[in-house]
C-alpha positions in Angstrom: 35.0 -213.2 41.2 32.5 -210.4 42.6 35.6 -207.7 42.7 35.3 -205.9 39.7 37.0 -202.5 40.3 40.5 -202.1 40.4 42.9 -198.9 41.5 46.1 -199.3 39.8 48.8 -197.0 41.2 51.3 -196.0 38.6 51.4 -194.5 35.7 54.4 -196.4 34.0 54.3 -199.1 32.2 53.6 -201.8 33.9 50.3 -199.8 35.6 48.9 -199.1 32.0 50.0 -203.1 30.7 48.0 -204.1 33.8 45.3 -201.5 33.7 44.7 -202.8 29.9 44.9 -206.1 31.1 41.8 -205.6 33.9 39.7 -203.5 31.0 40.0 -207.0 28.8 39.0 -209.2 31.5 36.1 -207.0 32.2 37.2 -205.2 35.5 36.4 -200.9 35.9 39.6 -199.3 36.6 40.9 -196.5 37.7 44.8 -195.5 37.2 46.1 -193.2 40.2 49.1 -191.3 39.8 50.4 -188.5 41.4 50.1 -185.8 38.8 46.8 -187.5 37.1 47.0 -185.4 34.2 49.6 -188.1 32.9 47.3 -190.2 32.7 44.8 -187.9 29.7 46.2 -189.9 27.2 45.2 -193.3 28.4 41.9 -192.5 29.8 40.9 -191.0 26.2 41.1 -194.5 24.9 40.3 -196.8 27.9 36.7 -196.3 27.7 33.6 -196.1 29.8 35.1 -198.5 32.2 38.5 -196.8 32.6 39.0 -193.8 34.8 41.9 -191.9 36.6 42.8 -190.1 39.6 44.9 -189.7 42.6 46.7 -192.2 44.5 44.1 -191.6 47.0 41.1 -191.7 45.1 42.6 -194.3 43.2 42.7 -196.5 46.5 39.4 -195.3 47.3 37.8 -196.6 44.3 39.1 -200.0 44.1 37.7 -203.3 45.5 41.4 -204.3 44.7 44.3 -202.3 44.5 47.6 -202.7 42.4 50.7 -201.2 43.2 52.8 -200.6 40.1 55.5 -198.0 41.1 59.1 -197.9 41.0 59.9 -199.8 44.3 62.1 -196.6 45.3 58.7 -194.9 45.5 56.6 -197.5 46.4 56.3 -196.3 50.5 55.6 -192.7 49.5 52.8 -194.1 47.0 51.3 -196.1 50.1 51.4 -193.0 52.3 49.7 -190.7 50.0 46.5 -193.1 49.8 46.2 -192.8 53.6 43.6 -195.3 54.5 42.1 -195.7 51.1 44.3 -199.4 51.3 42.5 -200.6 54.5 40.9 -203.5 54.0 41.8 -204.0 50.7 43.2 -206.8 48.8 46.7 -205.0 47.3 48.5 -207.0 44.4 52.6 -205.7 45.1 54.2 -205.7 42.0 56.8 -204.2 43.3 60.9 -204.8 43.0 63.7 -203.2 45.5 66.0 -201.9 42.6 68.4 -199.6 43.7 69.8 -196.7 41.9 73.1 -198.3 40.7 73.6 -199.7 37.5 73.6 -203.6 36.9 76.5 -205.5 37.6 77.5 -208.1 34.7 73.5 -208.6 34.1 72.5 -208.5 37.8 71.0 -206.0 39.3 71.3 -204.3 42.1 69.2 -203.8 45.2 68.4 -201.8 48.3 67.4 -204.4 50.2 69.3 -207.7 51.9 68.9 -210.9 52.1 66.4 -210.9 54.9 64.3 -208.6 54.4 62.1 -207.4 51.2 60.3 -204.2 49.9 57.0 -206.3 50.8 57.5 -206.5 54.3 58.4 -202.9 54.8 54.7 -201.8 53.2 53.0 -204.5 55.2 54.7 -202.7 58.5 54.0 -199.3 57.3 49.9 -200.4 56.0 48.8 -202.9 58.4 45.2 -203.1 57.2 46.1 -203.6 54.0 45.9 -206.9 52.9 49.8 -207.2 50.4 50.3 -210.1 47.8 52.9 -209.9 46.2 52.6 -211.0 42.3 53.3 -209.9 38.8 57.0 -209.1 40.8 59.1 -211.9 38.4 58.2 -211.7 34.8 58.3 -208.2 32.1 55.5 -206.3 31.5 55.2 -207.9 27.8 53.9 -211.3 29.3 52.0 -210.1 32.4 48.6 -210.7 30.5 47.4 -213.8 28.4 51.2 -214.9 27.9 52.1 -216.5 24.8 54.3 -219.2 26.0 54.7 -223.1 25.5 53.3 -224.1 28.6 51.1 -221.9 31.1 54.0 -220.3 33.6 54.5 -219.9 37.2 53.8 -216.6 39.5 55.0 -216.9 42.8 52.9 -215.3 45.0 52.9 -214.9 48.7 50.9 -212.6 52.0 49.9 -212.7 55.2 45.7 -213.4 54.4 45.5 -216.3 52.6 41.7 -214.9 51.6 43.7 -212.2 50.1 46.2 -214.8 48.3 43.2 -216.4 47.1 41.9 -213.4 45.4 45.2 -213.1 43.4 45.2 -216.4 42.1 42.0 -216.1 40.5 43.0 -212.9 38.9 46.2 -215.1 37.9 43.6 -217.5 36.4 42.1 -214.7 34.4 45.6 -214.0 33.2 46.8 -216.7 31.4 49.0 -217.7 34.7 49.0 -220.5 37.4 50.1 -219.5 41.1 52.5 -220.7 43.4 52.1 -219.5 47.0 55.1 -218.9 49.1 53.9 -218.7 52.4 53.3 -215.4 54.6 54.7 -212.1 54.0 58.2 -213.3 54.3 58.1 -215.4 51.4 58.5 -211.9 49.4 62.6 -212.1 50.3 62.6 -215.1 47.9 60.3 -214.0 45.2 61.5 -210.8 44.6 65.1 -211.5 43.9 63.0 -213.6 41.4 63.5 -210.2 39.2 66.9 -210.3 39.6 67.6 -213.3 38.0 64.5 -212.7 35.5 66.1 -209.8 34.0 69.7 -211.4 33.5 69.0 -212.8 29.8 67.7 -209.6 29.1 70.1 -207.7 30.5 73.1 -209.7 29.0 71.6 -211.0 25.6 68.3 -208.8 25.0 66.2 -211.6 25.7 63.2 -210.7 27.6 60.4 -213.2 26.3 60.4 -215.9 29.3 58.8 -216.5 32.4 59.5 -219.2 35.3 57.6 -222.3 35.7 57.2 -225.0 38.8 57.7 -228.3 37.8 56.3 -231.4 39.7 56.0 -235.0 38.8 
C-alpha cells in the first residue's frame, strides 16, 4: 500500500488502539482531537512517527483518515476538518448510540431502521470518500486479533477504490473483509454493534468477533 500517513480523529480509546495499531504496521500518524493537549501523553511515547493536532490538521495530514469519535459527535468532528476529508479515503468507525442506557443487553440507538450514522456524514462530506469498518468488534481485538480463526469485518461505501483501500489495511490487521455494497449497506453493519456488545453487556464477555462462513 503507498498510503502511509494516517489522521485519526479521536482521542478515546478506540483512536489511540488504532493509532498504535498504524505505528506497528509501519504507518505515520497523527491523532486530532479537539483540545490536542489530550493527546501529550500519547505523543510522548508514540515516537518519531506519531504526531498530534487538530481535527483539521489532523485531516490535513493524512493520506487516510480515521474517524474514531463517539457517534453523537461524529458530524461536529467532520465539520471542524472543513475540507481537510476531500478526497480522502475515511475508515467510519463510527456507532449511532444514543444517550439512554441499554435495555436488557441491547443498546440503544438514534437512528432507525433505514437510515445509518454513515449515510448522514456521506450527505454532509460529499468528497469524502466513507468506509465504514472497525464499527462491529471492541477495541481489544481491532489489531492482530487473537482468535481461532481469522474473523470477519463488514465493510461497505460508495467508491469501491476507497473499499479497496480498507481491505488491505484489514489485511495488515489480522482481519478478512466483507463488503456490503454502497453506503447503504452501513444500516446493516452498524446494528452489527448492537448485537456485538450483548455478551458483554449481559455476561462481561467481550473477547469475540463475527465471522462469514461459506462452503
Amino acid at each position: 500500500m503507498a498510503s502511509k500517513k494516517v489522521g485519526v480523529l479521536g482521542s478515546g480509546q478506540v483512536g489511540q488502539v488504532l493509532s498504535d495499531g498504524f505505528l506497528k504496521h509501519g504507518f505515520e500518524v497523527m491523532r486530532g482531537s479537539r483540545d490536542p493537549s489530550k493527546l501529550a501523553d500519547w505523543k510522548a511515547g508514540a515516537g518519531a512517527k506519531g504526531a498530534t493536532g487538530t481535527f483539521a490538521e489532523a485531516a490535513r495530514f493524512g493520506e487516510i483518515v480515521v474517524l474514531a469519535v463517539k457517534g453523537s459527535g461524529a458530524s461536529e468532528a467532520v465539520g471542524l476538518c472543513g475540507d481537510g476529508l476531500n478526497g480522502k479515503v475515511v475508515l467510519d468507525t463510527t456507532n449511532p448510540i444514543a444517550a439512554s442506557p441499554p435495555v436488557n443487553g441491547v443498546l440503544t440507538y438514534m437512528t432507525g431502521p433505514n437510515e445509518s450514522i454513515m449515510e448522514r456524514l456521506q450527505k454532509q462530506a460529499p468528497a469524502a470518500k466513507f468506509v465504514k469498518a472497525f464499527s462491529s468488534v471492541g477495541s481489544a481485538l481491532m489489531i492482530d486479533p487473537k482468535l481461532s480463526t481469522r474473523p470477519t469485518m463488514f465493510i461497505c461505501g460508495d467508491d469501491a477504490g476507497a473499499k479497496g483501500v480498507a481491505r488491505d489495511i484489514l489485511e495488515q490487521f489480522g482481519w478478512e473483509s466483507e463488503d456490503c455494497g454502497a453506503v447503504e449497506g452501513a444500516r446493516a453493519i452498524e446494528p452489527l454493534c448492537m448485537l456485538w456488545c450483548i455478551p458483554g453487556l449481559l455476561r462481561n464477555d467481550w473477547v469475540h468477533a463475527f465471522k462469514m462462513l461459506r462452503p
